[in-house]
C-alpha positions in Angstrom: 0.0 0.0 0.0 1.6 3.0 -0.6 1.8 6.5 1.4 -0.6 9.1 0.0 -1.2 12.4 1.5 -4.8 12.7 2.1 -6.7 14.6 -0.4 -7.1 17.6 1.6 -3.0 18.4 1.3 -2.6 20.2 -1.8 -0.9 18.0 -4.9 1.6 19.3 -7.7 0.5 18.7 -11.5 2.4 15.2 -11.2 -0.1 14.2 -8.1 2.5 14.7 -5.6 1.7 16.2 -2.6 3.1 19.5 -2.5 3.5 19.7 1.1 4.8 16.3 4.2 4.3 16.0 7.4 7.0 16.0 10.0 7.3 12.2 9.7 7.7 12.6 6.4 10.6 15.2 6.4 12.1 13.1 9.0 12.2 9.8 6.8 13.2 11.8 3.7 16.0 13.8 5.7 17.1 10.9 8.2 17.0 13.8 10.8 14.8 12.9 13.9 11.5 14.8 14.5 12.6 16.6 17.6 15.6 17.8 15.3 13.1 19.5 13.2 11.1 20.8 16.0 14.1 22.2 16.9 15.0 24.1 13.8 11.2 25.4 13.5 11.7 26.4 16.9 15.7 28.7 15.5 13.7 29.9 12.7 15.6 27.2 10.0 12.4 25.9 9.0 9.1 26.6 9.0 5.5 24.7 8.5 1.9 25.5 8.2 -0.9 24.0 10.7 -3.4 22.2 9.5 -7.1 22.8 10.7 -6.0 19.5 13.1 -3.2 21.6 14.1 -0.6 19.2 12.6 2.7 20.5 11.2 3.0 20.5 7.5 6.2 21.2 5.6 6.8 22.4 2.0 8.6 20.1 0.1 11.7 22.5 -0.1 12.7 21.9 3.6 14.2 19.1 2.6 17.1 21.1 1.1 17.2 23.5 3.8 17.5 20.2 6.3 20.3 18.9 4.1 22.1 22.3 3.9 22.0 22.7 7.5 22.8 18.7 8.2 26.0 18.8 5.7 27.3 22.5 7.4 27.3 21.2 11.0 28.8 18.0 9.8 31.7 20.3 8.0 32.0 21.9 11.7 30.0 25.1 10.4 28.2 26.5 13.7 24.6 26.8 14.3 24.9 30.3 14.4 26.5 31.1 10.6 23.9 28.1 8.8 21.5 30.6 10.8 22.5 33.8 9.8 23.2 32.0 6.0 19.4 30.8 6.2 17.9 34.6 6.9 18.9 35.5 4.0 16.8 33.2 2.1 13.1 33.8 1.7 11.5 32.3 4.7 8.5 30.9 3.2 9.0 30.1 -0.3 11.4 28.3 -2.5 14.7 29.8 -2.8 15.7 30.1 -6.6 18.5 28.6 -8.4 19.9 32.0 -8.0 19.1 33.1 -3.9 20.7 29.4 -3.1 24.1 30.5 -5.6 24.9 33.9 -3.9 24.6 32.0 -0.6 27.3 29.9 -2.0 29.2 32.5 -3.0 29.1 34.0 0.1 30.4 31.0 2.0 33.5 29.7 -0.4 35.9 31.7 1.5 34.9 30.5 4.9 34.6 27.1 3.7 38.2 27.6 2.0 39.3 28.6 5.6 37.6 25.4 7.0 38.9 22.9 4.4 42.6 24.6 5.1 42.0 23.6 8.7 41.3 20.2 8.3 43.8 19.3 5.8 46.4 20.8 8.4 44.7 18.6 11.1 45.5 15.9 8.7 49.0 16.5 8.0 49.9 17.2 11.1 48.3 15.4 13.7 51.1 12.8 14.5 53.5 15.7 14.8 54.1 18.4 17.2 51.3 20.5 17.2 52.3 23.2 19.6 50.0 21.9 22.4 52.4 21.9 25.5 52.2 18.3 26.0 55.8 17.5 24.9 54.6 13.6 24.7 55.9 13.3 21.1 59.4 12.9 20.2 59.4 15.8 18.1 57.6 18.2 20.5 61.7 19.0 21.7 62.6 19.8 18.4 59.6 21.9 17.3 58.3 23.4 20.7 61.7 23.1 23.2 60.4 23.9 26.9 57.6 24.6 25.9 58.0 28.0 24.4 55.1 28.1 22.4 53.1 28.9 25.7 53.6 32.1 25.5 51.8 32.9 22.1 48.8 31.8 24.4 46.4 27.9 24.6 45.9 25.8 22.4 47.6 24.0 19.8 49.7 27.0 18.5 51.3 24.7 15.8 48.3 23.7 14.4 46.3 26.7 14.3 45.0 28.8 10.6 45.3 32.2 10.6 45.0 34.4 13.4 44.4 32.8 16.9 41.3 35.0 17.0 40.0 33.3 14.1 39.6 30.1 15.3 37.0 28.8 18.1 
């Protein structure tokens, strides 16, 4: 048997319902229900109430759940997918064009973040400026520990200006 929406949910020219229910965007997204809840509740998504008072979604908050699933997994903070969100129309279909300028806009932060992990990669199993001095080559690279006093954290390992980073 398969899943229609009932008749009272509006339907596309195809016959596909043009809106889901939270189950729905939760099966389609493989993000939990109280995950969405929780982004309607930020202001990432949004839904409509049915007369029963039942949320339903527009079909394109499945991209916005992906975009905002794939930035947190790339270590983007809630905060930035949020501010990158508001500038998308809240309640209708970003175009083509509305979702390209957001990518435009984040290239060079996501530049900075993919810099980051590839010097993550490359350097993990070396001296990263920590003050641990537990690998061999933390007395060649970080002797006594001098890299204390350019201030905490992994001082070898860090992009850019310490400010920069989290």
């Amino acid at each position: 048997m398969s899943a229609r929406a009932p008749s009272c949910f509006p339907k596309n020219s195809a016959g596909i319902s043009s809106t889901l229910s939270v189950g729905e965007v939760a099966r389609r997204s493989a993000v939990a229900v109280s995950t969405l809840h929780f982004y309607e509740a930020r202001g990432l998504i949004s839904a409509q109430r049915t007369a029963g008072n039942q949320r339903r979604y527009a079909r394109d908050v499945l991209r916005r759940v992906a975009f905002i699933r794939v930035a947190q997994r790339v270590g983007i903070s809630l905060a930035a997918i949020e501010a990158a969100l508001a500038t998308l129309p809240a309640h209708a279909a970003p175009t083509r064009a509305e979702w390209a300028r957001l990518s435009v806009g984040w290239r060079a932060e996501l530049d900075r973040h993919m810099a980051q992990i590839r010097k993550l990669r490359e350097t993990l199993d070396d001296c990263i400026g920590c003050g641990c001095l537990s690998i061999d080559k933390c007395r060649l690279r970080n002797p006594l520990d001098k890299l204390a006093a350019q201030g905490p954290g992994p001082q070898r390992l860090w992009l850019g200006s310490r400010r920069e980073n989290p």
